[in-house]
C-alpha positions in Angstrom: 10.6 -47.6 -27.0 14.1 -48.8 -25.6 16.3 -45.6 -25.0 20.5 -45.5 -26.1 22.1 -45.8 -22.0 23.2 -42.0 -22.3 19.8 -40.9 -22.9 18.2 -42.8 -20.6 20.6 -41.7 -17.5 19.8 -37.7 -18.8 16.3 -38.7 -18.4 16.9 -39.9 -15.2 18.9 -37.0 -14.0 16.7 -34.6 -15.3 13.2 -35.8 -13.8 15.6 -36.3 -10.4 16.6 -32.4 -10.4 13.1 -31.4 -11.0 12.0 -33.2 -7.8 14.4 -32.0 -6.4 13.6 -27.9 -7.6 9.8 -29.1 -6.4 10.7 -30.1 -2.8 13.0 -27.4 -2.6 10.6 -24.4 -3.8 8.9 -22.7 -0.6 5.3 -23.4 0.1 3.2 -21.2 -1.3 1.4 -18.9 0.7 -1.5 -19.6 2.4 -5.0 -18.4 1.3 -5.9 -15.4 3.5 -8.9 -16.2 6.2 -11.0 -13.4 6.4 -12.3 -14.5 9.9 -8.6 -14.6 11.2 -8.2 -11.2 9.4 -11.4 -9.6 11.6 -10.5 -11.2 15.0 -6.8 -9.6 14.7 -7.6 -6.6 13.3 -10.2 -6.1 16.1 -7.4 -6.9 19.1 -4.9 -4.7 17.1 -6.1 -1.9 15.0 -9.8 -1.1 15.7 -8.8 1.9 18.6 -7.2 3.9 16.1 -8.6 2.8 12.8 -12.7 2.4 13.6 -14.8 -1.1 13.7 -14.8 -1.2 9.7 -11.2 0.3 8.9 -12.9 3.9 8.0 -10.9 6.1 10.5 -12.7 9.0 11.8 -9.2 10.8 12.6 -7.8 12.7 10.1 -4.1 11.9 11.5 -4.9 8.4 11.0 -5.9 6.7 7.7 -8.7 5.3 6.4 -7.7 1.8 5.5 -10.8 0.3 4.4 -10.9 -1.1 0.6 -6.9 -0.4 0.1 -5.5 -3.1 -2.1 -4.4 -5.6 0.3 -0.3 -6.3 -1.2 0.0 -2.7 -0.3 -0.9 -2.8 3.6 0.8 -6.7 3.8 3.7 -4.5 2.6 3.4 -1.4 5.1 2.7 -3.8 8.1 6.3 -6.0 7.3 7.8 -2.7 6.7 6.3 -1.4 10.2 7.6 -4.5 11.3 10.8 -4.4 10.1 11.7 -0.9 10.5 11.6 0.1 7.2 8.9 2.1 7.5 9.7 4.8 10.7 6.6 4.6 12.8 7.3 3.9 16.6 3.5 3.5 17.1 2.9 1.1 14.2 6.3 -1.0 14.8 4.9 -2.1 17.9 1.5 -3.3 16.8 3.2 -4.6 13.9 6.1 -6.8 15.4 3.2 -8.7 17.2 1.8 -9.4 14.2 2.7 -12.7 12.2 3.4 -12.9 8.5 -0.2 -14.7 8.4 -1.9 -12.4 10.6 -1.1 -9.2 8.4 -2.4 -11.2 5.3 -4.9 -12.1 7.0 -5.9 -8.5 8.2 -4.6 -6.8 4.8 -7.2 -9.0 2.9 -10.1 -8.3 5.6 -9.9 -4.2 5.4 -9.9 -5.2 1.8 -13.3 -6.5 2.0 -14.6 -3.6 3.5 -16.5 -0.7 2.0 -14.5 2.9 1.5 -16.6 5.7 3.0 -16.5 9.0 1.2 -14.5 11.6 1.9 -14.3 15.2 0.8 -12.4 18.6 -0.1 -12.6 21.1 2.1 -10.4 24.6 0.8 -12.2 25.9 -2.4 -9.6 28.5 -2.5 -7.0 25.4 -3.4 -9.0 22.6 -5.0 -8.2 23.9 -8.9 -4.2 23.9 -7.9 -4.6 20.2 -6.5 -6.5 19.2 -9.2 -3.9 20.3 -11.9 -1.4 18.9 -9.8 -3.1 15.7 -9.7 -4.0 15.8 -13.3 -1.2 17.1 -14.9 1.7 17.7 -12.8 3.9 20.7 -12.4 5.5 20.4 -15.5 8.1 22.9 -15.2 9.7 21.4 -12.7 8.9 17.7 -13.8 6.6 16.7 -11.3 4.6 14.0 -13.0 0.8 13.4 -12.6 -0.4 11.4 -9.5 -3.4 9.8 -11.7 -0.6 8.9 -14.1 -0.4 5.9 -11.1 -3.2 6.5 -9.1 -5.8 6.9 -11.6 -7.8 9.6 -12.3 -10.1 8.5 -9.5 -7.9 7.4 -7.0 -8.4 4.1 -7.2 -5.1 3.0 -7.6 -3.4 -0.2 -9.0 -3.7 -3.3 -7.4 -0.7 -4.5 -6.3 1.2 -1.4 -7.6 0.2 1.7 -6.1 -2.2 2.3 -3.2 -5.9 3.6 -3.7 -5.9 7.4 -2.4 -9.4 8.3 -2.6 -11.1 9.8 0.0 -8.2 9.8 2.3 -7.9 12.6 4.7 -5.9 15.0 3.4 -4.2 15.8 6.5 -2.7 12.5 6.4 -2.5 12.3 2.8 0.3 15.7 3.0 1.9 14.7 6.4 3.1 11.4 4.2 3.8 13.1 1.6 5.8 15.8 3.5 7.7 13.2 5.0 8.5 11.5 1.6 9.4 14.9 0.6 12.0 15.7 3.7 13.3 12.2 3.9 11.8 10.5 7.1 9.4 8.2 5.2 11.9 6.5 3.2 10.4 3.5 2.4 9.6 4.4 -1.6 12.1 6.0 -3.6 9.5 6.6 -6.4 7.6 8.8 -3.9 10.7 10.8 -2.8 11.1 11.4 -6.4 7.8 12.8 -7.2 7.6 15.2 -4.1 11.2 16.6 -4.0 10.3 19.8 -5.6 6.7 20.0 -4.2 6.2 23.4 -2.0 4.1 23.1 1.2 1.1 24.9 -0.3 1.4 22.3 -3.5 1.1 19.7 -1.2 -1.8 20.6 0.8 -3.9 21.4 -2.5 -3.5 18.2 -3.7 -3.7 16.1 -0.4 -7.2 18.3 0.1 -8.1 17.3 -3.7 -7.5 13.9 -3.0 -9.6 13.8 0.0 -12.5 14.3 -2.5 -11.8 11.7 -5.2 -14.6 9.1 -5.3 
């Protein structure tokens, strides 16, 4: 089928500028390697996070089984600065785009160890807050996007489950006061979150499973 020469030269146009959008677009990204992701995350991150990403330090977190976008994020925020850790900027800025996939995807892979509760006295308070929020003062419900379990949302919020709950209310604490600053949704949630509201929840959350 012959085409008029004004159609024909569209034609031609058209199929040029979609090469051209194709050799333009960026590479997509590479698939992680697990193997990579073990080797670097032993030379990096074993000392303070344990042999299978289950920290036994309750000032550092377990990182095991966390949906990897979410620690690919925190490492190029690290990185970056926009996330204030002096500690973790450093390992991070040696650290590759590719070798935070990498490791992100390899504590993926590993198995989340339990954790648990450990003030009676607060657990029912953290569990309502948790649950159901302070709704007086419009505090919304962590399971609302951390599920009920703690198990997060891939790629959208960060599984919470069995964390330590002393690191669980120093980050929230610092979302609270303003030096975490790297999630304006968290700042939100915490701004009218007492110290005692905090630390039942955090100690809640260190007994989802």
């Amino acid at each position: 089928m012959a085409y008029p020469k004004s159609l024909a030269a569209l034609l031609t146009a058209s199929l040029f500028a979609l090469g051209a959008s194709a050799a333009d677009a960026p590479p997509a990204a590479a698939k992680p390697d697990l193997t990579k992701g073990a080797a670097s995350y032993a030379a990096v991150c074993v000392a303070c996070h344990a042999a299978d990403g289950n920290s036994t330090v309750p000032a550092q977190p377990k990182l095991a089984g966390q949906h990897p976008e979410y620690l690919d994020k925190q490492l190029t925020e690290f990185k970056s600065g926009a996330r204030n850790n002096a500690i973790m900027k450093g390992f991070a800025s040696a650290l590759s785009e590719a070798d935070m996939r990498n490791i992100a995807w390899w504590l993926a892979s590993q198995k989340p160890k339990d954790g648990f509760a450990n003030d009676p006295k607060t657990v029912m308070l953290g569990e309502q807050i948790y649950r159901g929020g302070i709704m007086d003062r419009n505090v919304p419900a962590c399971a609302g996007c951390h599920s009920p379990n703690g198990a997060g949302i891939p790629a959208q919020y960060p599984r919470l489950a069995g964390q330590f709950a002393d690191y669980t209310a120093t980050q929230l604490t610092a979302f609270r006061d303003g030096t975490r600053t790297n999630s304006a949704v968290m700042a939100g949630v915490v701004a009218k979150m007492n110290d005692r509201e905090i630390k039942a929840v955090a100690d809640y959350i260190a007994g989802l499973r």
